[in-house]
N, C-alpha and C positions, 0 to 999 in steps of 0.2 A: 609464441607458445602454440603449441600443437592440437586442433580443435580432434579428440577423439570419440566415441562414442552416445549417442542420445543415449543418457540415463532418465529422464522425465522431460514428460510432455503432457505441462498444464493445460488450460483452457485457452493461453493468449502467449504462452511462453515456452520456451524448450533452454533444461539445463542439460550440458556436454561436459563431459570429463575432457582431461587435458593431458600433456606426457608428464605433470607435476601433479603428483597427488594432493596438493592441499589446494588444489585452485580449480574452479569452472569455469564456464564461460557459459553465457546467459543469453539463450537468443530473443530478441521481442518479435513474436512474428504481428502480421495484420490481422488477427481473426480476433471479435471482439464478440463475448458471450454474455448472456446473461439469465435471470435466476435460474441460477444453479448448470447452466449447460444449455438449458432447453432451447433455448435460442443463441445460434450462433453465424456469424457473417462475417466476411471480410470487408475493412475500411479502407480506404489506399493510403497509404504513408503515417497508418496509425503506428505502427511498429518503431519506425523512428523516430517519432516524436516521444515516445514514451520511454524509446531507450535515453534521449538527450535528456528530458525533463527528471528522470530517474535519477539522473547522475548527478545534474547539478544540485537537484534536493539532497543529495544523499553528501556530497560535499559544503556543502551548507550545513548539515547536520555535522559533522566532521569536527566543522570549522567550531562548531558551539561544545564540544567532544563527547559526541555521540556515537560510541564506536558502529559503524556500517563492516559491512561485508564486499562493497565497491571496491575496487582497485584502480580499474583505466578503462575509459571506452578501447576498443579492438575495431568496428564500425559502424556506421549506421545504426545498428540494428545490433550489433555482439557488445558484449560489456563482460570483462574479467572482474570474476566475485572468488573471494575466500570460501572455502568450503564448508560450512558448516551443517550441523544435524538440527534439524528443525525440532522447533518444539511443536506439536499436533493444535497447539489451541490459537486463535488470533484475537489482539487486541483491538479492541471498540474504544475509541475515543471522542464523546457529544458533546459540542458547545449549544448546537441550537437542534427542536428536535425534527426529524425527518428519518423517513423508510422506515424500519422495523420498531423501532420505539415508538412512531405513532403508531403504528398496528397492534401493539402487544397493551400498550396502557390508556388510549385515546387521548390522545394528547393532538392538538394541531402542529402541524408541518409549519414551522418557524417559528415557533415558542422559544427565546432567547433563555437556556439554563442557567439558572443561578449560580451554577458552579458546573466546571468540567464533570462527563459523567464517565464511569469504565466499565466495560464489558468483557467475559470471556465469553468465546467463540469455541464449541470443538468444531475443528476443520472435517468435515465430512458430508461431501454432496448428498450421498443419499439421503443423510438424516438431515438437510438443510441446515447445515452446520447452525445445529442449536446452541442456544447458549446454557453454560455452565457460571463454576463460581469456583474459588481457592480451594473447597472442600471436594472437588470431585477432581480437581489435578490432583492434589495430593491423595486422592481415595483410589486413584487408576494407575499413578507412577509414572505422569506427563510432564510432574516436574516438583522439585522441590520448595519450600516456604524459601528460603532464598530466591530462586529463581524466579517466582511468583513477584515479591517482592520487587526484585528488577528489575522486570518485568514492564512492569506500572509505574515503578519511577522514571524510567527510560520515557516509557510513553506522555508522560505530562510533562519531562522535559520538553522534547518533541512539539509537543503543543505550544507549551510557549516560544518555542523559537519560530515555528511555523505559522500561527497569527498573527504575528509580528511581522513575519515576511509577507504574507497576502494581505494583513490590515494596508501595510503601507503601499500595494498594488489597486486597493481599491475593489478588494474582495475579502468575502468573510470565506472562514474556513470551518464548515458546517459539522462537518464529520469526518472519521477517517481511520481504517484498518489497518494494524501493522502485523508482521511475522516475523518473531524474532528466534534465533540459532544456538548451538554450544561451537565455538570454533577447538579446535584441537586440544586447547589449554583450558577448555570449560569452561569460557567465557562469556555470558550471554552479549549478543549481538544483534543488532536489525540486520535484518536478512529482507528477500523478496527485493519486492518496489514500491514506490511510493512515487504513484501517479494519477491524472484524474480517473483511472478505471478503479482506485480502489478508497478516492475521498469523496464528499461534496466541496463543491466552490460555488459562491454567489456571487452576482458584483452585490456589489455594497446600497449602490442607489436602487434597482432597478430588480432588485431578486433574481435575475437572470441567471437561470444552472448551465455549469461552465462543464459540466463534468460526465460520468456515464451514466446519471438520469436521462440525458438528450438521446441516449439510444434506447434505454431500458423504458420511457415514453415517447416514443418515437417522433420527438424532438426537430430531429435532424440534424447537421451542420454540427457532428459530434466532435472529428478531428476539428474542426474552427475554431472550437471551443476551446479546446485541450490547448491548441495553436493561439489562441487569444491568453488565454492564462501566463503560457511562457513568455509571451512577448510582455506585458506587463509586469512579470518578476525578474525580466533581465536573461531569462534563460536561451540560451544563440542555439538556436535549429539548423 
């Protein structure tokens, strides 16, 4: 398939039109940012690892029928996705708490939640992508009480297949943001990625953060990390 066009160029990623309209192709480049943009840097070989790790999570989720927007890695670094129209808001999913829920309700960073928690997100750097609720999607026309609905089921499926798969790695799965699509047929779908630039990972024993805390606390030994998680859930680099 024919790589045409940069139509978007996120913070860590660039989507390309293709000579099939209903498909893109997804570049992962190295450049790793954080809150909100301000800081931004190149990793070496972060790009690829997040395109691999991306894929196999994303077929794994498939596999439990999860519809994704994944199709076929292309290489390294490119991955064919379905095309879809995003929805503006993203989802927040807390098993234990850390990053902005400690700061908004004081709560300590590794407070195990008694129950999954959910969040909307509107996506918008400037305003630090605030968080919202069911009554201002539907109050702005980002999405419907179905879709909403969806939405959230989608997501705590997601949850449970994906604790399941890091429990038995011998990591918890602390947090984690999804962005989900309308594809052609109006179908909502996860779209994006799902890697450690956009979850928490802990090992299990040792609290040790597997994920983009190690850059965004300048940590260090970020891709190591991201590169330890894969190799413990089976995922081939």
């Amino acid at each position: 398939m024919e790589k045409k066009q940069e139509l978007y160029r996120g913070k860590a990623k660039s989507v390309f039109a293709t000579d099939d309209p209903n498909y893109y192709i997804m570049l992962y480049r190295d450049d790793t940012s954080a809150f909100d943009g301000k800081i931004i840097k190149q990793l070496e070989d972060k790009g690829r690892t997040n395109n691999h790790f991306n894929f196999f999570i994303m077929k794994k989720l498939e596999e439990a029928g999860i519809p994704t927007h994944t199709v076929k890695l292309l290489s390294d670094t490119e991955c064919l996705v379905k095309k879809l129209k995003m929805l503006p808001v993203e989802c927040v999913v807390r098993n234990v708490a850390a990053g902005s829920i400690c700061r908004r309700l004081g709560v300590k960073e590794g407070l195990e939640l008694k129950q999954p928690t959910f969040e909307f997100f509107y996506k918008d750097d400037e305003l630090h992508d605030p968080m919202v609720n069911d009554s201002h999607i539907l109050a702005f026309g980002w999405g419907t009480q179905e879709e909403i609905d969806t939405m959230k089921s989608l997501s705590f499926k997601i949850n449970d297949v994906l604790k399941a798969l890091f429990d038995k790695a011998g990591l918890i799965l602390v947090d984690y943001k999804l962005e989900f699509g309308k594809d052609v047929d109006g179908n909502i779908i996860l779209g994006d990625e799902f890697s450690p630039d956009g979850c928490r990972l802990w090992d299990k024993e040792t609290r040790k953060k597997l994920d983009k805390d190690r850059f965004r606390q300048n940590l260090g030994g970020v891709i190591e990390g991201y590169k330890e998680v894969a190799r413990r859930i089976g995922c081939p680099l």
